[in-house]
C-alpha positions as CSV (number, residue, x, y, z in Angstrom):
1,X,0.0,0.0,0.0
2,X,1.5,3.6,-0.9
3,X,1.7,6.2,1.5
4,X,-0.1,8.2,-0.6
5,X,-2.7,5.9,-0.2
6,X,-3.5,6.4,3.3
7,X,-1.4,9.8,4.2
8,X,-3.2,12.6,3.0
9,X,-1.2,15.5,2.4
10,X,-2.7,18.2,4.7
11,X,-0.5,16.4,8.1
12,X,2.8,17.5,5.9
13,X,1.8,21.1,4.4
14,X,0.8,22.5,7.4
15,X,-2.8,22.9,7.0
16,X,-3.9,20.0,9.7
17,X,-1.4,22.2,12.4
18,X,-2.8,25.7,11.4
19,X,-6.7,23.9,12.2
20,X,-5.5,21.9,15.5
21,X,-2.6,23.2,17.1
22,X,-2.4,20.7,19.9
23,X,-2.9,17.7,17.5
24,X,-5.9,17.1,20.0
25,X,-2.9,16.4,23.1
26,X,-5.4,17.5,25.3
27,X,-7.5,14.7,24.8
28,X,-5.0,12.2,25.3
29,X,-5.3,11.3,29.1
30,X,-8.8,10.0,28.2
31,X,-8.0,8.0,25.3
32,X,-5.5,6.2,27.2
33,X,-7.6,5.6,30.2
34,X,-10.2,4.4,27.8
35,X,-7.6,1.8,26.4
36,X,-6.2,0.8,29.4
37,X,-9.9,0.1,30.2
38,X,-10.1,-2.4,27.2
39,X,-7.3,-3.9,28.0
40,X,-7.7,-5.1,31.4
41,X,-11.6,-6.0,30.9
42,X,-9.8,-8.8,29.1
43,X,-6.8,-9.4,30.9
44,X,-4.6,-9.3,27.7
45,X,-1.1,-10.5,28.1
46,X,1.3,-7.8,26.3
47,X,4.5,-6.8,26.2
48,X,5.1,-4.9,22.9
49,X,2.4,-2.0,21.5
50,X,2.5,-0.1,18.4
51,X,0.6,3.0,17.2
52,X,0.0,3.4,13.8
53,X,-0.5,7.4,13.0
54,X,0.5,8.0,16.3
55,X,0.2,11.9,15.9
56,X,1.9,14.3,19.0
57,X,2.6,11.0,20.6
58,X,0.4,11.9,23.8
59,X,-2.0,8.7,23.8
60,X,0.8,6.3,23.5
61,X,3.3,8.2,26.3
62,X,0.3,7.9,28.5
63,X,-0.8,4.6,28.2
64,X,2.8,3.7,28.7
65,X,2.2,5.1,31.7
66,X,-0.7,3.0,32.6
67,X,0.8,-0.2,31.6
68,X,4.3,0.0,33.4
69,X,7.9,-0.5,32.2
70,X,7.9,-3.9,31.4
71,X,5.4,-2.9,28.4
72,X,7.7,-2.1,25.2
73,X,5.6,0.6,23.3
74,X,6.7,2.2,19.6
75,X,4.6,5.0,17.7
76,X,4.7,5.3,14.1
77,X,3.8,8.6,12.5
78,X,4.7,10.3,9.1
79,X,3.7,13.6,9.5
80,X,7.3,15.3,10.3
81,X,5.1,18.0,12.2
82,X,3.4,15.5,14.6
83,X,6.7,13.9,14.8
84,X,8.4,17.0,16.2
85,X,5.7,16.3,19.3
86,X,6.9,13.0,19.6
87,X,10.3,13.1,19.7
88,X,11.1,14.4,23.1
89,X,8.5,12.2,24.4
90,X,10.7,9.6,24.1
91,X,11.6,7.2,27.1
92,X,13.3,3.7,27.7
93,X,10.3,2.0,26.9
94,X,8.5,4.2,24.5
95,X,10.6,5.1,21.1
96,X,8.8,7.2,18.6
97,X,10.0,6.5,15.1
98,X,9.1,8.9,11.7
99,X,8.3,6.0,9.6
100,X,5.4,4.6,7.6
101,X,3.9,1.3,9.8
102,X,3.0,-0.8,6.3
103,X,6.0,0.1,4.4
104,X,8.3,-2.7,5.2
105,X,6.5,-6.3,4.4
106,X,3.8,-7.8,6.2
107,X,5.8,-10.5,9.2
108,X,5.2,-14.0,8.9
109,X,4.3,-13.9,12.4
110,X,2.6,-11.1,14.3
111,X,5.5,-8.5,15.3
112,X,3.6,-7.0,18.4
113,X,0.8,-8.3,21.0
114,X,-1.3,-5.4,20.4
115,X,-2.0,-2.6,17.8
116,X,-3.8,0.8,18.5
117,X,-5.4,2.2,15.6
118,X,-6.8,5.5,17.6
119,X,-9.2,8.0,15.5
120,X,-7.2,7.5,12.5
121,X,-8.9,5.1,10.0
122,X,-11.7,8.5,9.4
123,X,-8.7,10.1,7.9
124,X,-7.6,7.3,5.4
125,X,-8.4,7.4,1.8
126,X,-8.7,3.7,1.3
127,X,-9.5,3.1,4.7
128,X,-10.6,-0.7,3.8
129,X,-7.3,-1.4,2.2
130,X,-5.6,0.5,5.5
131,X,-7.3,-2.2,7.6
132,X,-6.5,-5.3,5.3
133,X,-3.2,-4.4,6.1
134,X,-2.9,-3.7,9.4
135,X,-4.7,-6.9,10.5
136,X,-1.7,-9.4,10.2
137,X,1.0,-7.3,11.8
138,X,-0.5,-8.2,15.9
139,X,-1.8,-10.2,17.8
140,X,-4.8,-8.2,18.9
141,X,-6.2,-5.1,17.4
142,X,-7.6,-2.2,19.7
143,X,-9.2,0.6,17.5
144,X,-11.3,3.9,18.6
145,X,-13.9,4.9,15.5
146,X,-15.4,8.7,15.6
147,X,-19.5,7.5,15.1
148,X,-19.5,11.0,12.8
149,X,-23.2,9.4,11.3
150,X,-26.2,10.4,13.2
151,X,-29.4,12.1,12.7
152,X,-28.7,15.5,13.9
153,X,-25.6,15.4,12.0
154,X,-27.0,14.7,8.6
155,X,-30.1,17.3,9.6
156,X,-28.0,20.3,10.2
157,X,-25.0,19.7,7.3
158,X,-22.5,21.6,9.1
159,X,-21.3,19.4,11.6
160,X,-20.0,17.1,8.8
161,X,-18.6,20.0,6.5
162,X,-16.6,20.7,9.4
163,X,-14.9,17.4,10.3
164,X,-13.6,17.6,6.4
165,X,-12.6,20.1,5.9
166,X,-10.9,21.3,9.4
167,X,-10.3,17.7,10.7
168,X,-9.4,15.8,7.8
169,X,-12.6,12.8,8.4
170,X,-12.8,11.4,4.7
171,X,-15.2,8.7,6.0
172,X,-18.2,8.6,8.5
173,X,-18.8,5.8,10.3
174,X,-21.9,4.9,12.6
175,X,-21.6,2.0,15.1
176,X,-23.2,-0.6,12.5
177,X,-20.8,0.3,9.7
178,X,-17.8,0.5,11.4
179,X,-17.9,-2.9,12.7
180,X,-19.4,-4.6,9.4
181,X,-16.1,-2.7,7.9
182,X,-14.1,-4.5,10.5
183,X,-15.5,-7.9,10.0
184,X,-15.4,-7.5,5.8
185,X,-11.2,-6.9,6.4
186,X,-11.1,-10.1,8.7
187,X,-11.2,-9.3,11.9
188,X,-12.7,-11.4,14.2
189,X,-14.9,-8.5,17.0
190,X,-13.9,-9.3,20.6
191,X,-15.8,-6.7,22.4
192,X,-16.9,-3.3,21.6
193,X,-18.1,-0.6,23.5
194,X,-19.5,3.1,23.0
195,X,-16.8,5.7,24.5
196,X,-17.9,9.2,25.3
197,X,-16.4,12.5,24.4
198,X,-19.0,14.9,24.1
199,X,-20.1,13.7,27.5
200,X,-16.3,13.6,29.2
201,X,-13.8,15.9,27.0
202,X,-14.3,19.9,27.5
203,X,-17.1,21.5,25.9
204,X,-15.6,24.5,24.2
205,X,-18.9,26.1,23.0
206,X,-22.7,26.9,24.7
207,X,-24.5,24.6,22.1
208,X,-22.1,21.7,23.1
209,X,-22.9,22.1,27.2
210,X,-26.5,22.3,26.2
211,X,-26.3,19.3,24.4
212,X,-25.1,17.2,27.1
213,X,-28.3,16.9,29.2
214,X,-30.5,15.2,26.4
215,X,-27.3,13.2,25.1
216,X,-26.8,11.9,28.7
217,X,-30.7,11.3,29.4
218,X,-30.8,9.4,25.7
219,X,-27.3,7.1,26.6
220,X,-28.8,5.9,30.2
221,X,-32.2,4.7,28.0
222,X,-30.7,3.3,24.7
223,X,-26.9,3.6,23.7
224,X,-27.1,2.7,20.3
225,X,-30.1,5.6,19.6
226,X,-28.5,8.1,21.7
227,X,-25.7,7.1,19.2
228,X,-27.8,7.2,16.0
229,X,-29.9,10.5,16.3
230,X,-27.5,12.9,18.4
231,X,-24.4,11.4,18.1
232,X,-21.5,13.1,19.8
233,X,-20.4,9.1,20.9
234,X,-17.2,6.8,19.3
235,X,-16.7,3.3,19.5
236,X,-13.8,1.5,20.6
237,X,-13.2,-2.1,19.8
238,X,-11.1,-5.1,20.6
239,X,-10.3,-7.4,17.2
240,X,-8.1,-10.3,16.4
């Protein structure tokens, strides 16, 4: 798979830094705690991780964190900008490396325990061919999906304009397509779960902190239609 196939070129001109300055670090902590989550629910044995499209590196340097030393973790990321964020992140068992994750050939054997795939396969153009390609390279899989699709989204427009155009989503995924993409690459679904940013992360406008009482009131009755018509939700799942 070329890099131009799944590297779009807005992380190396500079437009993706001039729309989100902190590469979203500020949202790291919960990521990782959302991971490290997964990860125990299932008691996973693992001592190597890799991040594909790592970005500033944040996620990864705090779930090493979370995991302790004896966990070997390496980010991948081509966008020399995000890189810069990486490097000085660096530590005795995290390494950040400026490299594409599919360009050498696939292993004959899985070359780490666990994978995190964390809200990039939005941004990939053949995002199907992206996951084909990924799935032989661990053992397990661990992947958090944006669920951009909803009624209110698709209603107002905007919303949708706006994750193109200043975050670089190419794709919108709801919970049902996601994992029927997931399962037409191969991988076998090990548990899923909704995650919740607009409910957890910062609200930064007034229409976002008034949206949070009907979003919470809809999640406690029915996830997946809280999911479906006001959205605001992502999934994270656990393949092989």
């Amino acid at each position: 798979m070329s890099r131009a196939s799944t590297h779009p070129a807005i992380y190396d001109d500079g437009t993706y830094l001039a729309n989100n300055p902190t590469w979203h670090e500020e949202d790291s902590p919960w990521k990782a705690r959302r991971l490290a989550e997964m990860i125990r629910k299932h008691g996973l044995s693992i001592r190597t991780v890799a991040e594909v499209g790592c970005g500033a590196g944040e996620v990864l340097r705090q779930l090493a964190g979370l995991l302790g030393d004896g966990v070997a973790c390496t980010g991948f990321e081509t966008s020399p900008q995000a890189f810069q964020r990486c490097r000085a992140k660096a530590a005795p068992n995290l390494t950040y490396l400026c490299d594409d994750f599919l360009a050498a050939a696939p292993p004959e054997v899985p070359a780490y325990d666990l994978l995190l795939v964390v809200d990039v396969v939005e941004h990939v153009e053949d995002y199907l061919g992206f996951l084909r390609a990924l799935r032989g390279r661990a053992t397990w899989k661990l992947l958090h999906i944006p669920l951009d699709l909803s009624a209110q989204a698709l209603l107002r427009r905007r919303p949708l304009r706006i994750l193109r155009e200043r975050y670089g989503h190419l794709h919108y995924f709801t919970r049902d397509t996601a994992l029927a993409a997931l399962e037409q690459c191969g991988y076998e679904i090990v548990d899923h779960a909704y995650t919740r940013p607009s409910l957890e992360l910062e609200a930064f406008s007034i229409r976002q902190r008034l949206m949070r009482l009907p979003r919470r009131l809809l999640f406690a009755l029915n996830r997946d239609l809280a999911a479906r018509l006001l959205g605001g939700f992502s999934l994270l799942v656990l393949a092989r």
